[in-house]
C-alpha positions in Angstrom: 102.8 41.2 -64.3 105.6 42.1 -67.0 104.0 43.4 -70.1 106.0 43.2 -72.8 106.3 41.6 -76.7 107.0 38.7 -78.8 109.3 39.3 -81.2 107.3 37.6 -83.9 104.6 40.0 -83.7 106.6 42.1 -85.3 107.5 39.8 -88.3 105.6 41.5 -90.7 107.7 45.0 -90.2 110.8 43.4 -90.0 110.1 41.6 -93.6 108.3 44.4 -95.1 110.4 47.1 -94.0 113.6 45.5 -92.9 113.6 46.4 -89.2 116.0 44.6 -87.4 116.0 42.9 -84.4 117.5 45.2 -82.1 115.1 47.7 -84.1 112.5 45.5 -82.6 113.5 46.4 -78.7 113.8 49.7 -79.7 110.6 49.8 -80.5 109.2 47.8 -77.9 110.8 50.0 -75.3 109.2 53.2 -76.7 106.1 51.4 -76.7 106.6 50.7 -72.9 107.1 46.9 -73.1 109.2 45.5 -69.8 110.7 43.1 -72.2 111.3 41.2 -75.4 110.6 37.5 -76.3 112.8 36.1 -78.6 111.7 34.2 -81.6 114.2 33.3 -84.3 112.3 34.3 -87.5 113.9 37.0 -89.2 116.9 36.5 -87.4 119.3 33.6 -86.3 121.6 33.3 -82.9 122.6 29.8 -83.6 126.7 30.6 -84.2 126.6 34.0 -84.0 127.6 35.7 -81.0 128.2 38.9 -82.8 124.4 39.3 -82.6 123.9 37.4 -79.3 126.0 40.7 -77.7 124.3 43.3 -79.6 121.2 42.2 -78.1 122.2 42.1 -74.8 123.9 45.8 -75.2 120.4 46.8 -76.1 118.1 45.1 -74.0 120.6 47.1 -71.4 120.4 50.1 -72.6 116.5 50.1 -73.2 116.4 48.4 -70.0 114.1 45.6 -70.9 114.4 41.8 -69.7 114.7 39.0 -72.0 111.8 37.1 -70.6 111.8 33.9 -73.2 113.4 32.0 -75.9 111.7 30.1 -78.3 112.2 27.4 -80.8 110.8 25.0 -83.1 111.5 21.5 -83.3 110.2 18.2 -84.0 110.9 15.5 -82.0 108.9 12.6 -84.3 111.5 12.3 -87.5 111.9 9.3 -89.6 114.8 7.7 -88.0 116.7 7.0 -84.8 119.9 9.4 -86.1 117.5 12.2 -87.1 115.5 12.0 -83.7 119.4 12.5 -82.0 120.6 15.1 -84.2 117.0 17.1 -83.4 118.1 16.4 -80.0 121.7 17.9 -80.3 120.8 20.5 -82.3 118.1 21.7 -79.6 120.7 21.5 -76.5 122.7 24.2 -79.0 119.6 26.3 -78.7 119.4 26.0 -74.7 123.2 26.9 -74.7 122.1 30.4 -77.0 119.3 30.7 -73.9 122.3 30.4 -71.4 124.3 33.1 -73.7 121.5 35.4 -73.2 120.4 35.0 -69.7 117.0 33.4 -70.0 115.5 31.5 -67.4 112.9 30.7 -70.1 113.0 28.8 -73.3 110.2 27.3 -75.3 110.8 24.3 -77.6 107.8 22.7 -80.0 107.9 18.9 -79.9 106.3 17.8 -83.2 103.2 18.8 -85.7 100.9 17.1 -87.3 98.2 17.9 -89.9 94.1 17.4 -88.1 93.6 14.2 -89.4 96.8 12.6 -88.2 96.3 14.5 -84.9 94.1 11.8 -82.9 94.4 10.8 -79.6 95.8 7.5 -80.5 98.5 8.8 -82.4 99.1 11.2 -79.7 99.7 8.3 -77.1 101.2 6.4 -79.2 104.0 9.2 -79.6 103.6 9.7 -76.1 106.9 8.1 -74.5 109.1 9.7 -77.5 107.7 13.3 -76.6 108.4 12.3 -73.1 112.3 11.0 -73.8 113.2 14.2 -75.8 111.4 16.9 -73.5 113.3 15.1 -70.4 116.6 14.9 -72.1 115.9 18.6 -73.0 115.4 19.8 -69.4 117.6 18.0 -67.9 120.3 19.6 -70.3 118.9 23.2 -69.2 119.1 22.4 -65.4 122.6 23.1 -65.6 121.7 26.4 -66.3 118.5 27.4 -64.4 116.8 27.0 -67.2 112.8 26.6 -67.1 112.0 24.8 -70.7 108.2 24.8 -71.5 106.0 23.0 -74.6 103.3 25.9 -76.1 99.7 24.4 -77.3 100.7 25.1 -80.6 99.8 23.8 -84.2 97.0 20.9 -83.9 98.6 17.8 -82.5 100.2 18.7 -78.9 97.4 21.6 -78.2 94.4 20.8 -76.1 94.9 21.6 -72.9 94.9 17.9 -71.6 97.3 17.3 -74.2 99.8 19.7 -72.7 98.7 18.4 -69.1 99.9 14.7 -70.3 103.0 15.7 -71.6 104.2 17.6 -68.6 103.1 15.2 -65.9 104.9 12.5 -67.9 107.9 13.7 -68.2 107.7 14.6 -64.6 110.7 17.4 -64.5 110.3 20.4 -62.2 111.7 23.0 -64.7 109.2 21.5 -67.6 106.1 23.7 -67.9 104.4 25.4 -70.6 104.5 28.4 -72.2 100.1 29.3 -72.5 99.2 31.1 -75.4 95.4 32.1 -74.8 94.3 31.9 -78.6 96.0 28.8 -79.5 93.4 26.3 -78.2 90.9 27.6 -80.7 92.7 25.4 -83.3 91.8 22.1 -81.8 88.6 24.0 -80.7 88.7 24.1 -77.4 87.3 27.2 -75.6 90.0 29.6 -74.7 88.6 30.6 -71.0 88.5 26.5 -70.3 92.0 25.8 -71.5 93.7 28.5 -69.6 91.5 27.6 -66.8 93.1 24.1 -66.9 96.5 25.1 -67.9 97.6 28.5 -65.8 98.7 26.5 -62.6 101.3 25.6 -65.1 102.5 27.9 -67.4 105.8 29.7 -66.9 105.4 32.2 -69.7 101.9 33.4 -70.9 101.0 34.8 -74.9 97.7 36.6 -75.0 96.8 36.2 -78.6 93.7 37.1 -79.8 91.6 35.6 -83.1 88.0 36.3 -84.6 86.4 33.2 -85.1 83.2 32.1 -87.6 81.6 28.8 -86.9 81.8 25.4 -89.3 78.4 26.6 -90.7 80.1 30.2 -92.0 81.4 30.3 -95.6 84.6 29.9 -96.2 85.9 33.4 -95.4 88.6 33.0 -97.8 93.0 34.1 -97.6 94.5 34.9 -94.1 91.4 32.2 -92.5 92.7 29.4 -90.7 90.3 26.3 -90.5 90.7 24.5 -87.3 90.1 20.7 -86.2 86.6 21.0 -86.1 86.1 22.8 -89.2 85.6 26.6 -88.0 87.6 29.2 -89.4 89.6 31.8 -87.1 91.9 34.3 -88.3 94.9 36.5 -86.0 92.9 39.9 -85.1 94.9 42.7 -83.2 94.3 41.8 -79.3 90.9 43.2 -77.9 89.5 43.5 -81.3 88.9 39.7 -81.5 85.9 37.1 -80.4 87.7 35.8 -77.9 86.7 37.2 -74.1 90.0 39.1 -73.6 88.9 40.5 -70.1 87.1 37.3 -68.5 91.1 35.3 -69.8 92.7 38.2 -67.7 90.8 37.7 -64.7 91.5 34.3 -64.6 95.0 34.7 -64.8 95.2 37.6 -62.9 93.2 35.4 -60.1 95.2 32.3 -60.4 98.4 34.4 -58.9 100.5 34.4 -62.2 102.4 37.6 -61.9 105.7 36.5 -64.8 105.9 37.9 -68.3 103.0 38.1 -70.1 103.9 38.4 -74.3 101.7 40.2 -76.9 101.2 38.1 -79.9 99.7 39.3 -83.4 99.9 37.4 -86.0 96.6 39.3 -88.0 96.5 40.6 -91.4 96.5 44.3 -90.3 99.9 46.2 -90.2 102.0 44.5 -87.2 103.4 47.7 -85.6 100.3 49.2 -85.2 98.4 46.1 -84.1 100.9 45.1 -81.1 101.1 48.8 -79.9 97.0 48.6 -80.2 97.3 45.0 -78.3 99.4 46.2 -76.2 97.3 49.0 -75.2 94.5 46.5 -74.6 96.2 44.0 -72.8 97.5 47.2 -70.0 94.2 48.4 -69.6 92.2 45.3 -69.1 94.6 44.5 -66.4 94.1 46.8 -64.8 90.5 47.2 -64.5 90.0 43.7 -63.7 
């Protein structure tokens, strides 16, 4: 196992106190991360290679892998030239994962509010997802590249959701990138879905949330209400209600031994949080 951290976690230090990204692999090196997942928020590498360098030259230096890149995109737009331009425009992000060495890179495929989420919808997007995610990997097999869908947002999420995709579009270097907290949006228990899921992840967030049943008040700013009504909010990893050391033991059991990515995304201040996650995270492991 690689410990190391998303970039994103650290999104709240690099907008409130203008850290950069190579700040951010500093930091994650003193911290004793292995390596640095890439997510382009607060920063771009789309046409600039100026930036693209610098972050190898530090990753380098600090002597830290680049373990993942990951991107948003929608594969579901209005029209048949917007679905090829998303298309296009994502094969530029693969060749940025090629610039940087990745073997890793995570793409989104669409999102969708809860009540336009169902599992009709879902199938009848189905062969769409399955066109662009192809067209995607195959692209990347030039260069070694894995590419991966997250259960992310509420539409492609559940577990058997992710399952569906891959196994449709049926391409050896098309997996998905697990994030253990992430399933609690379409309210599905996080031990269960990484139970299902593992076999196939090639990347692995552990991202913790505290969670209040559909009964609970509305707890108010920073709560996010999920499918079914509940409300969970980011907590630092550890400090959460979801069972941190029974979702290491599973993976730890199921042979995974890649990257594993802290991801906060909590109210609390994000450079304390990921080193405290971080922290966690070690520990468990190793006591499991």
């Amino acid at each position: 196992m690689k410990l190391g951290m998303s970039s994103y976690s650290l999104l709240g230090a690099m907008q409130a106190e203008g850290m950069s990204i190579l700040d951010v692999i500093d930091w994650t090196a003193d911290h004793g991360g292995e390596h640095i997942e890439l997510v382009p928020m607060g920063f771009t590498l789309i046409d600039n290679p100026e930036l693209v360098e610098s972050i190898l030259t530090k990753t380098s230096e600090r002597n830290i892998d680049i373990s993942n890149y990951a991107i948003g995109a929608d594969f579901l737009p209005d029209s048949e030239e917007a679905f090829e331009k998303e298309i296009e425009r994502v094969k530029k992000e693969v060749d940025v994962a090629h610039q940087l060495g990745v073997k890793r890179m995570r793409h989104d495929v669409s999102f969708k509010p809860p009540q336009e989420a169902s599992i009709h919808q879902f199938e009848m997007d189905l062969p769409r997802l399955v066109e662009a995610c192809r067209r995607i990997a195959d692209y990347a097999s030039q260069y070694g590249i894995v590419t991966s869908i997250e259960n992310h947002g509420f539409y492609v999420q559940a577990s058997d959701r992710i399952q569906r995709l891959i196994h449709e579009v049926d391409r050896t270097n098309f997996r998905t990138t697990l994030d253990t907290g992430n399933f609690l949006c379409v309210d599905e228990d996080p031990v269960v879905g990484v139970k299902n899921n593992i076999e196939f992840a090639s990347m692995v967030h552990i991202k913790d949330f505290y969670h209040r049943s559909v009964s609970w008040y509305n707890p108010g700013d920073g709560w996010l209400e999920t499918q079914a009504g509940n409300y969970i909010r980011g907590a630092i990893t550890g400090h959460g209600d979801i069972d941190l050391r029974e979702i290491i033991k599973v993976i730890k059991e199921s042979g995974y031994d890649g990257y594993i990515s802290i991801e906060f995304e909590g109210l609390e201040e994000s450079k304390k949080a990921a080193k405290i996650s971080m922290d966690n995270v070690r520990r468990v492991w190793e006591s499991v």
